[in-house]
N, CA and C atoms as an extended XYZ file, in Angstrom:
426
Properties=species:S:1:pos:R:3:atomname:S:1:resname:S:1:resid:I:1 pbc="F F F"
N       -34.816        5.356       62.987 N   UNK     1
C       -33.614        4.703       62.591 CA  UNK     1
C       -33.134        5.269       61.259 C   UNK     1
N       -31.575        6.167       61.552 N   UNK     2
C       -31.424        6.027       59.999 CA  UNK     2
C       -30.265        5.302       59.642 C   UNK     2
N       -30.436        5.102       58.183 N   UNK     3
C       -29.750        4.385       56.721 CA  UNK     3
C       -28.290        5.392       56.542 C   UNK     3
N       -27.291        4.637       56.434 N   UNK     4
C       -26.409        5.609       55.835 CA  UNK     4
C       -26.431        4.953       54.056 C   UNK     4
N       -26.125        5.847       53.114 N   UNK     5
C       -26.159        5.653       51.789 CA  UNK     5
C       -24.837        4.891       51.646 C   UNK     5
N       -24.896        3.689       50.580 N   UNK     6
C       -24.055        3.386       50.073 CA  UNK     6
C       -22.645        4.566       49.669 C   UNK     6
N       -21.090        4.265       50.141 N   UNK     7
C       -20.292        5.248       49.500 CA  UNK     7
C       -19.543        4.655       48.625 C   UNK     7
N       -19.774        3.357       48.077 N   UNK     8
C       -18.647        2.787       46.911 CA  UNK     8
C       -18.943        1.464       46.750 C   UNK     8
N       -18.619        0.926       46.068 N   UNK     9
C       -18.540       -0.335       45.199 CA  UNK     9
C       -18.005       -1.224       46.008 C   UNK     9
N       -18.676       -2.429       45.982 N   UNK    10
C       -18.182       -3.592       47.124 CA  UNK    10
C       -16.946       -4.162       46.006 C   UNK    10
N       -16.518       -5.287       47.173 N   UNK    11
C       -15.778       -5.900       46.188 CA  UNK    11
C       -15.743       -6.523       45.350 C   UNK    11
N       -17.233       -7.649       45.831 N   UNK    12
C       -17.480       -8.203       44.800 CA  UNK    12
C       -17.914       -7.580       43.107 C   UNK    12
N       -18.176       -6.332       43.065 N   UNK    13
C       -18.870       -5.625       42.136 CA  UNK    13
C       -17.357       -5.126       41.302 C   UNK    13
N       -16.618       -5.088       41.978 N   UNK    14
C       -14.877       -4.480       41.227 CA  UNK    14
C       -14.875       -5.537       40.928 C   UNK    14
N       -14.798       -6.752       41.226 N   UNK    15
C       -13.694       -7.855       40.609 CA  UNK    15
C       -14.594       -8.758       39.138 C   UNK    15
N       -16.497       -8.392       39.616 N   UNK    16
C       -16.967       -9.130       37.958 CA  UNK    16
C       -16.693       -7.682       37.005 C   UNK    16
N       -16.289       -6.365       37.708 N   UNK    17
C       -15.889       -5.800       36.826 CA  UNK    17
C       -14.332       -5.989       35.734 C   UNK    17
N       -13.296       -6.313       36.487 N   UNK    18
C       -12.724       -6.683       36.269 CA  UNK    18
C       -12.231       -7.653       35.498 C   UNK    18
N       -12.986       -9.207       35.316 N   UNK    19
C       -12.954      -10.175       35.056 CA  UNK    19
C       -13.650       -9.651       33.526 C   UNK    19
N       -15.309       -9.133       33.450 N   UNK    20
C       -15.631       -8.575       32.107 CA  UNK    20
C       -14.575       -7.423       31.144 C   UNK    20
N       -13.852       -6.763       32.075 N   UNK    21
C       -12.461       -6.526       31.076 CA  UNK    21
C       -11.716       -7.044       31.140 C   UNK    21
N       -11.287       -8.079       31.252 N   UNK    22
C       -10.137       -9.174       31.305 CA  UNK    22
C       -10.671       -9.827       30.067 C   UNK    22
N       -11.666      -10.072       29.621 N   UNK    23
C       -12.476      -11.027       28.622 CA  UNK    23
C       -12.743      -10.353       27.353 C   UNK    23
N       -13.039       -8.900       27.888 N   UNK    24
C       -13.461       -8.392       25.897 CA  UNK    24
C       -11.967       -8.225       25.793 C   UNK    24
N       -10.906       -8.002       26.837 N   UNK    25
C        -9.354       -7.375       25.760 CA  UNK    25
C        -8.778       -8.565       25.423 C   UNK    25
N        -8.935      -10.015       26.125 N   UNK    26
C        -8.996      -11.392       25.340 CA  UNK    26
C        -9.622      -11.426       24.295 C   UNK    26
N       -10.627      -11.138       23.659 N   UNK    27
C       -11.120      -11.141       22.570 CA  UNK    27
C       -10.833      -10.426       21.742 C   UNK    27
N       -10.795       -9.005       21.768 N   UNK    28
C       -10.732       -7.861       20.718 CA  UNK    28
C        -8.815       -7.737       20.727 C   UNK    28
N        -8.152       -7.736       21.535 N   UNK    29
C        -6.817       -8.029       21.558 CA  UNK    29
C        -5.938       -8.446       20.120 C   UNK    29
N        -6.345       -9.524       19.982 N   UNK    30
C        -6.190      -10.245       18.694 CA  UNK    30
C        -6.378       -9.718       17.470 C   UNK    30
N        -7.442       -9.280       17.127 N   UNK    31
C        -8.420       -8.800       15.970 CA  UNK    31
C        -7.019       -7.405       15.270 C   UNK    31
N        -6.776       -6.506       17.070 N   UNK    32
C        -6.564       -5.161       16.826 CA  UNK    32
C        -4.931       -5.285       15.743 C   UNK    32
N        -4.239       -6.842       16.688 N   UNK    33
C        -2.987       -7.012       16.016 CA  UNK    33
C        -2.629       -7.634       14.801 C   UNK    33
N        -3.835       -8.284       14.321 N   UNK    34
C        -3.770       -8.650       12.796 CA  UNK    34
C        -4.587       -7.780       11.872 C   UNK    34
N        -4.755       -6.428       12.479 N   UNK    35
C        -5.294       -5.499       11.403 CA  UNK    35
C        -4.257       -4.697       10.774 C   UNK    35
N        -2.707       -5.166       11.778 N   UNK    36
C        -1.660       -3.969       11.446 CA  UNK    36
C        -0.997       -4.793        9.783 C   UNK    36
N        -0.921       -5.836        9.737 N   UNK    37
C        -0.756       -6.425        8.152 CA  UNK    37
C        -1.841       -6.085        6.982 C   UNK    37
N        -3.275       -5.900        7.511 N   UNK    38
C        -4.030       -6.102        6.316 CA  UNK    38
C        -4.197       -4.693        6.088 C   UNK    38
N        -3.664       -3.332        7.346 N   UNK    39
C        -2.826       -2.034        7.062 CA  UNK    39
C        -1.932       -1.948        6.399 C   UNK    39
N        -1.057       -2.662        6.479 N   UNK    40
C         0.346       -2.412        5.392 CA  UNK    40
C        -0.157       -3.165        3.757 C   UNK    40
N        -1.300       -3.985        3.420 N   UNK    41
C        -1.383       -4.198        2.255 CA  UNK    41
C        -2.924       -3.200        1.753 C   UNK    41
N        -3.028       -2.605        2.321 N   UNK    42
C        -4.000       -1.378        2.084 CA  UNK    42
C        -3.003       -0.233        1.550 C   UNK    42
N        -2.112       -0.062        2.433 N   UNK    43
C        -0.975        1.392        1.772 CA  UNK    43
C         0.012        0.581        0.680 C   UNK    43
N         0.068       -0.641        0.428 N   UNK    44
C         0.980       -0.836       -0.449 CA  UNK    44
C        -0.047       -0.682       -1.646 C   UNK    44
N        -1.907       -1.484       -1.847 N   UNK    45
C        -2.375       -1.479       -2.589 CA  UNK    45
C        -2.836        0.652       -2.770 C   UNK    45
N        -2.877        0.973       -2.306 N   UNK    46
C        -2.979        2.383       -2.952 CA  UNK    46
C        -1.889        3.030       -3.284 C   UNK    46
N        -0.079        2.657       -2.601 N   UNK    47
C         0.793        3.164       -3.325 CA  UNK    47
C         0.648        2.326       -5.099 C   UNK    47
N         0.609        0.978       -5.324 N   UNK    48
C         0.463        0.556       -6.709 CA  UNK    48
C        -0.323        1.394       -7.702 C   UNK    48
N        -1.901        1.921       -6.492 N   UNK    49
C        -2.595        2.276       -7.695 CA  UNK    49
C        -2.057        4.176       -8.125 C   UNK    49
N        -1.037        5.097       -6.973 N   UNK    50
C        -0.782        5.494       -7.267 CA  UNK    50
C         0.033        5.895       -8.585 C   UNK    50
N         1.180        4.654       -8.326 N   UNK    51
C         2.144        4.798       -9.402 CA  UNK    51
C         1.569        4.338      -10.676 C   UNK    51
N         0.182        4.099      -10.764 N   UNK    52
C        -0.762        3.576      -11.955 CA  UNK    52
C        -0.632        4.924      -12.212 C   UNK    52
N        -1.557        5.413      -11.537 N   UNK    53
C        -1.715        7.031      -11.650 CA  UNK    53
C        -0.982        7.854      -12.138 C   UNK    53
N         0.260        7.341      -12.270 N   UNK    54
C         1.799        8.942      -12.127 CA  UNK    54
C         2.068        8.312      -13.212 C   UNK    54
N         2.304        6.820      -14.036 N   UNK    55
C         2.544        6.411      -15.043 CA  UNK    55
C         1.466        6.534      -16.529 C   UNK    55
N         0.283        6.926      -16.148 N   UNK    56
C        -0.613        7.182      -17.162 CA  UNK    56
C        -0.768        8.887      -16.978 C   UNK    56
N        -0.204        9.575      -15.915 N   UNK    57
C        -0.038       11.158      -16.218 CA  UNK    57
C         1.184       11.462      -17.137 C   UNK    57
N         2.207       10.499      -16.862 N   UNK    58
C         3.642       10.627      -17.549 CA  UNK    58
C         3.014       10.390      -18.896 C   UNK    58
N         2.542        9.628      -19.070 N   UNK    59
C         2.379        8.760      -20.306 CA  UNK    59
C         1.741        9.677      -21.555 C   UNK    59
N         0.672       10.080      -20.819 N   UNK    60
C        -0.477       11.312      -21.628 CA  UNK    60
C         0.914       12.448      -22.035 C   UNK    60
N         1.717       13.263      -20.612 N   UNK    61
C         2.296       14.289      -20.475 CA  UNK    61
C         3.311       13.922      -21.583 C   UNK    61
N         4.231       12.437      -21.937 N   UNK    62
C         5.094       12.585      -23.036 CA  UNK    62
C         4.666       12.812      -24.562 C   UNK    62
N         3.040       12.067      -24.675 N   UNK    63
C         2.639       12.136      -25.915 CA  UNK    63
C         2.455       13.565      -26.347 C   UNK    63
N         1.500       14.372      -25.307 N   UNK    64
C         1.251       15.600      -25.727 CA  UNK    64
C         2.475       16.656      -25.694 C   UNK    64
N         3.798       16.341      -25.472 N   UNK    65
C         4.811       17.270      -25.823 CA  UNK    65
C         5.537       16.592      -26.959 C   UNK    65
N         5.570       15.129      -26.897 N   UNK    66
C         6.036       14.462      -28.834 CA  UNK    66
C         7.663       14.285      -27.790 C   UNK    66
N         7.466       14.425      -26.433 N   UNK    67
C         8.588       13.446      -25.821 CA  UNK    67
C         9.699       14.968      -25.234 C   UNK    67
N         9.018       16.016      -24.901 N   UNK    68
C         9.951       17.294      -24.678 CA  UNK    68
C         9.347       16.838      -23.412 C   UNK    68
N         8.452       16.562      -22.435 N   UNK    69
C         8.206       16.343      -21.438 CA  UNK    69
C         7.837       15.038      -20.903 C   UNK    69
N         7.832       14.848      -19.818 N   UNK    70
C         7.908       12.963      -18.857 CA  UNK    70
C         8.969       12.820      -19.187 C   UNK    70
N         9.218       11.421      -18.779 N   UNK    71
C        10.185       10.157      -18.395 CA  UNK    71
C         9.713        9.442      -19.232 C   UNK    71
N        10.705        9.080      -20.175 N   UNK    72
C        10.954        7.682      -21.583 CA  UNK    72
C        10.733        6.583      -20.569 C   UNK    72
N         9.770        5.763      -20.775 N   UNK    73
C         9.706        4.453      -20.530 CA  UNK    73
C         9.835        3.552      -21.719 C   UNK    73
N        10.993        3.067      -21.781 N   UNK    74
C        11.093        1.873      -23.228 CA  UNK    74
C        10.912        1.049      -23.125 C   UNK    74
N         9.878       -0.115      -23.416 N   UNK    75
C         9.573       -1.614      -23.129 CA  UNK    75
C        10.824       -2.272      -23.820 C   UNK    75
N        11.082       -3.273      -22.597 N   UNK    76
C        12.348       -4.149      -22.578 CA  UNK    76
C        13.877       -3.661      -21.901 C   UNK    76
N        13.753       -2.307      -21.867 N   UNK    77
C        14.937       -1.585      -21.207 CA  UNK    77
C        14.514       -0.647      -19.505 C   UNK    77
N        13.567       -0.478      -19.785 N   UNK    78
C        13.263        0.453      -18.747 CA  UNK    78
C        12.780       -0.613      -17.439 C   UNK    78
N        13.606       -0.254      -16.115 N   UNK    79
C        13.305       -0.925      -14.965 CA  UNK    79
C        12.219       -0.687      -13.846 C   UNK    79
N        11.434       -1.520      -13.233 N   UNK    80
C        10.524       -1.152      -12.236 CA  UNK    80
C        11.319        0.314      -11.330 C   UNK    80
N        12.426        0.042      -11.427 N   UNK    81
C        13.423        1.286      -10.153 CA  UNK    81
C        13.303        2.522      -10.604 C   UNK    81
N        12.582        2.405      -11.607 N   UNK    82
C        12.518        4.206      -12.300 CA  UNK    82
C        11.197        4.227      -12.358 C   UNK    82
N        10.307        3.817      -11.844 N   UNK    83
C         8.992        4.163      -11.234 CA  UNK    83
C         8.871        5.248      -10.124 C   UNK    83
N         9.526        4.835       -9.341 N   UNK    84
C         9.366        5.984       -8.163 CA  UNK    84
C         9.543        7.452       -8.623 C   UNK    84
N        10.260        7.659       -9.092 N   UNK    85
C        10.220        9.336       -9.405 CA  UNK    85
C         9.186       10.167       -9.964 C   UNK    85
N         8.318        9.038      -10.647 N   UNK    86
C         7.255        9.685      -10.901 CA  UNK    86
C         6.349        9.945      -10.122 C   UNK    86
N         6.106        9.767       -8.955 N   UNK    87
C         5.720       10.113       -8.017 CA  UNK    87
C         6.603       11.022       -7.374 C   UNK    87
N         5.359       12.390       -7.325 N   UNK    88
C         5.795       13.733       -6.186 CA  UNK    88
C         6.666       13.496       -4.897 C   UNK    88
N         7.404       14.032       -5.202 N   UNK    89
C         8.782       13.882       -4.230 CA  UNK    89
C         9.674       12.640       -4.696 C   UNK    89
N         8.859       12.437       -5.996 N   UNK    90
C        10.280       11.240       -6.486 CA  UNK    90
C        10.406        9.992       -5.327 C   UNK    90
N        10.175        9.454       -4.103 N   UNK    91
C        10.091        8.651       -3.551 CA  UNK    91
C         8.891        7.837       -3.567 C   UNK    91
N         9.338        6.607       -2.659 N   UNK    92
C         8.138        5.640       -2.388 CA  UNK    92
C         7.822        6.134       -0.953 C   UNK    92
N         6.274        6.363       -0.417 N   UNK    93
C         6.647        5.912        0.774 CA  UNK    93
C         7.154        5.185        1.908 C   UNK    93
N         7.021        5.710        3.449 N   UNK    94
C         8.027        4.547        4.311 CA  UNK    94
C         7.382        3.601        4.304 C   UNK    94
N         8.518        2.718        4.605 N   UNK    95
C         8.063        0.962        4.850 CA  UNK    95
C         7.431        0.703        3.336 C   UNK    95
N         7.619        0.966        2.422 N   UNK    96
C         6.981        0.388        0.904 CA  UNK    96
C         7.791        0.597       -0.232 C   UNK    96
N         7.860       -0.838       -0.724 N   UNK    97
C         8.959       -0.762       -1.651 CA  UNK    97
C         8.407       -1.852       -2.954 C   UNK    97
N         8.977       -1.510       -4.148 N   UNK    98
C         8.747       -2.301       -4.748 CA  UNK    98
C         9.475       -3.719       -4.901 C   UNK    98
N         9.039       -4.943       -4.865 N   UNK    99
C         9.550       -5.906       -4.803 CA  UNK    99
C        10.577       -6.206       -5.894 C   UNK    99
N        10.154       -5.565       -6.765 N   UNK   100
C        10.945       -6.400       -8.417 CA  UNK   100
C        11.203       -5.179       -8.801 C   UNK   100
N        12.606       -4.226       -8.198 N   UNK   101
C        13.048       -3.226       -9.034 CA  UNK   101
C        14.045       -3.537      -10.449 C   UNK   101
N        14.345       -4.135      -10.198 N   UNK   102
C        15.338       -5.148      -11.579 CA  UNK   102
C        14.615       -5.671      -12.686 C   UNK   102
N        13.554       -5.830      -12.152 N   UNK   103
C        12.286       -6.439      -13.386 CA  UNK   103
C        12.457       -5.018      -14.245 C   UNK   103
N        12.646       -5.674      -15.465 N   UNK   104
C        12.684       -5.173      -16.400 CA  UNK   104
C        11.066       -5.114      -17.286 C   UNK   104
N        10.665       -4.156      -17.830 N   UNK   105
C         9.563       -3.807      -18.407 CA  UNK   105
C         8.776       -3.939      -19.729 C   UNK   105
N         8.261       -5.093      -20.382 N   UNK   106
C         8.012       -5.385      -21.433 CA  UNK   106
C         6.707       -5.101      -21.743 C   UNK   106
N         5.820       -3.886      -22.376 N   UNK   107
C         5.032       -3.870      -22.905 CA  UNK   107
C         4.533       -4.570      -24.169 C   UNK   107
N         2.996       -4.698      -24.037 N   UNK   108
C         2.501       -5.488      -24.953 CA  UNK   108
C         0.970       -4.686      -25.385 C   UNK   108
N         0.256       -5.756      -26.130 N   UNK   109
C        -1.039       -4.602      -26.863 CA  UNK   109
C        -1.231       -3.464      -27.182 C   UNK   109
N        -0.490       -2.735      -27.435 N   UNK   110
C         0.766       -3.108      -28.436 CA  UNK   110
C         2.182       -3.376      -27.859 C   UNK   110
N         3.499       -3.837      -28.639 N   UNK   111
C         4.273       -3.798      -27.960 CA  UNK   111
C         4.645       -2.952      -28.144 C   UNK   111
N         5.606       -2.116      -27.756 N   UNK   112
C         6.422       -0.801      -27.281 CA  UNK   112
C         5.227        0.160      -27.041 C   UNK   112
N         5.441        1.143      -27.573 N   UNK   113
C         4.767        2.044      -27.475 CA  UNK   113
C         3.276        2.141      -26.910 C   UNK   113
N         2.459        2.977      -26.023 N   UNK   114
C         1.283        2.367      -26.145 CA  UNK   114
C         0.795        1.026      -25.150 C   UNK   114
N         1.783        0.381      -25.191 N   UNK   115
C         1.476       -0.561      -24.552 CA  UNK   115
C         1.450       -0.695      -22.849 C   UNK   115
N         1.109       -1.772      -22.409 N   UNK   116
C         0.934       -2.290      -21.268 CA  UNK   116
C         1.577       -3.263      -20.543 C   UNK   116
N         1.753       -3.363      -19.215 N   UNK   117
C         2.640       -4.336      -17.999 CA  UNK   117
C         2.198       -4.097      -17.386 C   UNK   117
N         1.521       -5.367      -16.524 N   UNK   118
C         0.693       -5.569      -15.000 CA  UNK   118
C         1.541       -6.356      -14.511 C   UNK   118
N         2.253       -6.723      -14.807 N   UNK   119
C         2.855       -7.813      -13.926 CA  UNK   119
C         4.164       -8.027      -13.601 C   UNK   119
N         5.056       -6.933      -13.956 N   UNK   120
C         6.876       -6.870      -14.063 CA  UNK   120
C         6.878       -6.370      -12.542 C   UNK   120
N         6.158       -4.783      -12.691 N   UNK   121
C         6.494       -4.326      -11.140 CA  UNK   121
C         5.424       -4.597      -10.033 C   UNK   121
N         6.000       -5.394       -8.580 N   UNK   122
C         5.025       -5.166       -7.728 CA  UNK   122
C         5.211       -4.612       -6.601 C   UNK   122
N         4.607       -4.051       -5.649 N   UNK   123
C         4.701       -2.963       -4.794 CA  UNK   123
C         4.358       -3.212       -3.506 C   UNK   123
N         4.982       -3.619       -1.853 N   UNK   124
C         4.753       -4.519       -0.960 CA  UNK   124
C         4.993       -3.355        0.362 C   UNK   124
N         4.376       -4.070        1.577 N   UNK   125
C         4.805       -2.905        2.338 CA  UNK   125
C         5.567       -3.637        3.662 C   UNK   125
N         6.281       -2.820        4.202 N   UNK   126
C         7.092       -4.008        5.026 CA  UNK   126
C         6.391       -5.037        5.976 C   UNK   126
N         5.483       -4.563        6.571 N   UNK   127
C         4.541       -5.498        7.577 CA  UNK   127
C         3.658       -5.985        6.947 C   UNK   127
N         3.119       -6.212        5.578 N   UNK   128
C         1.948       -6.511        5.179 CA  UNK   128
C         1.888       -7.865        5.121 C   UNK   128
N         0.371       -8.367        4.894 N   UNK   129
C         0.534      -10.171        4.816 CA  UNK   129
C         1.062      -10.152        3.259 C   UNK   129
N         0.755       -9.682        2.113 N   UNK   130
C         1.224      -10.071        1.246 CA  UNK   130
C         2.915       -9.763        0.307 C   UNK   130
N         3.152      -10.512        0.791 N   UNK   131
C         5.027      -10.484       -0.016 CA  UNK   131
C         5.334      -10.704       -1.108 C   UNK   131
N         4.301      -11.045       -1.994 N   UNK   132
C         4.782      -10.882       -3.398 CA  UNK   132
C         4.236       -9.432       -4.067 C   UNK   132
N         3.792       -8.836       -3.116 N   UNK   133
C         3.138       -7.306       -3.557 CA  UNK   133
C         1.814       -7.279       -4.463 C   UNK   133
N         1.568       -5.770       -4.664 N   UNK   134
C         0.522       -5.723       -5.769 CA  UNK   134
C         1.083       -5.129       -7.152 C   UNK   134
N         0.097       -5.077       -8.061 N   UNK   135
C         0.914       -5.130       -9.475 CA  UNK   135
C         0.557       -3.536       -9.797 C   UNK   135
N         1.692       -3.169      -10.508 N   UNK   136
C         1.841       -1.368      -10.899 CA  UNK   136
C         1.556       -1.935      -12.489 C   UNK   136
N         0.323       -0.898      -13.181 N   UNK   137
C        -0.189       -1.158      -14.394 CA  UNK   137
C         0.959        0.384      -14.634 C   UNK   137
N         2.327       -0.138      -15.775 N   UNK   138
C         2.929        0.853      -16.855 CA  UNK   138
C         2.051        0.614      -18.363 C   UNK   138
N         2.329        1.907      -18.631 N   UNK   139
C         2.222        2.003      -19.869 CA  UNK   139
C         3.899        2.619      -20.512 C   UNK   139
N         4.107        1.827      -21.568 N   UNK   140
C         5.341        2.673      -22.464 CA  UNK   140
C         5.401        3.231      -23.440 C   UNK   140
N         6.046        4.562      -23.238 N   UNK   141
C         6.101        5.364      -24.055 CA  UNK   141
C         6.754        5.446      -25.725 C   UNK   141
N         7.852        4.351      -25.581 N   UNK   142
C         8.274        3.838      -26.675 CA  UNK   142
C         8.678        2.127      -26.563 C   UNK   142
């Protein structure tokens, strides 16, 4: 007597297949679509710490020319909206903007010159969970 070999998958064996992917993309489903916000406050928090970055290169770059080179940042006059240029290619990236370009810039410890602002400009990305942004550390030059 012979056996013929199995040639495929019954039905029952497709459909608990089925049902076990019906259940992890119920589960993991979710997870994948609230990672796309805590993405957009990941690129907004490294554009902030960029423009940290481009504002303490400006900053060094005006002292060591005595102001023939950088961008004058004056505490009390100078606006979050003249941040961006200091960054290569002069733009922000897409979808990221700073929230408070009108905020005006008041350094302190010392004031003017020298000094410091964490908290005038903040920097948000369009999908992110957080909407009041993250904070761009200036320093001013005068």
């Amino acid at each position: 007597m012979k056996t013929r070999a199995q040639q495929g998958f019954t039905l029952i064996e497709l459909i608990v297949v089925i049902v076990i992917l019906g259940i992890l993309a119920a589960v993991a489903l979710p997870r994948f679509v609230d990672m796309a916000g805590e993405a957009g406050d990941g690129a907004a928090q490294g554009t902030a710490g960029a423009l940290s970055s481009a504002v303490s290169l400006n900053y060094g770059q005006f002292l060591a020319s005595n102001g023939a080179r950088g961008t004058n940042i004056v505490s009390g006059t100078t606006t979050c909206a003249a941040l961006p240029a200091l960054l290569t290619g002069g733009a922000m990236p897409a979808d990221i903007n700073i929230v408070t370009p009108a905020n005006v810039i008041t350094c302190v410890n010392p004031a003017g010159a020298g000094g410091t602002n964490t908290t005038a400009c903040m920097v948000a990305h369009a999908r992110g969970r957080t909407a009041a942004g993250f904070p761009v550390t200036v320093i001013c030059t005068s």
